[in-house]
C-alpha positions in Angstrom: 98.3 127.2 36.7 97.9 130.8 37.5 96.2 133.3 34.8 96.8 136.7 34.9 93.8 138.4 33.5 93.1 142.2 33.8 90.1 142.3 36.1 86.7 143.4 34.3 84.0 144.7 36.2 81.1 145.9 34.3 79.0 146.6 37.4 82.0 149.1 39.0 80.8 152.8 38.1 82.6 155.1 36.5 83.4 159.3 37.0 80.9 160.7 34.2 78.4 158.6 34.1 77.8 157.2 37.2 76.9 153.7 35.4 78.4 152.7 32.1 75.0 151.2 31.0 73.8 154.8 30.9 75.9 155.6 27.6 73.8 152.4 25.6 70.3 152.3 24.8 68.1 149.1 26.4 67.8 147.7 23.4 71.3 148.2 21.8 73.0 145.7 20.7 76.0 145.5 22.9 73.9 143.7 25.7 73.2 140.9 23.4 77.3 140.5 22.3 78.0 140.2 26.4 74.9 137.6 26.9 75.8 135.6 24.1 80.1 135.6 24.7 79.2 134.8 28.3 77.4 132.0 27.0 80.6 130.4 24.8 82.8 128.1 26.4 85.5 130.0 26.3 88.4 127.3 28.1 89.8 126.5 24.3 90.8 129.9 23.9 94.5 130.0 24.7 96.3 131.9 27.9 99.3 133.1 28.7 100.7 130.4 31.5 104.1 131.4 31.4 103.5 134.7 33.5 105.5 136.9 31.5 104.5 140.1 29.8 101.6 142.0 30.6 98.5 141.1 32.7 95.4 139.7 30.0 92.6 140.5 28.9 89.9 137.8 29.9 88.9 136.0 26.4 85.3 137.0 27.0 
């Protein structure tokens, strides 16, 4: 069963800023939100396995 997710790299950097992380704070909240969904056991979320339409977003 092949997925077809969009491919997310938070690590790849970007034109202006050179490194996304540089737009947040340390302490904002956004890098608790992408600990904590990385943590959920996201396999009961539902995918596309027909492989029509549009590549997905990954559910985290």
């Amino acid at each position: 069963m092949v997925e077809r997710f969009v491919t997310v790299d938070r690590d790849t950097p970007m034109l202006l800023p050179p490194d996304l992380r540089d737009w947040v704070a340390d302490d904002d909240l956004v890098h608790f939100i992408i600990e904590a969904v990385d943590r959920l056991p996201l396999s009961s979320f539902k995918t596309n396995t027909r492989g029509c339409g549009n590549a997905q977003m990954p559910p985290h």
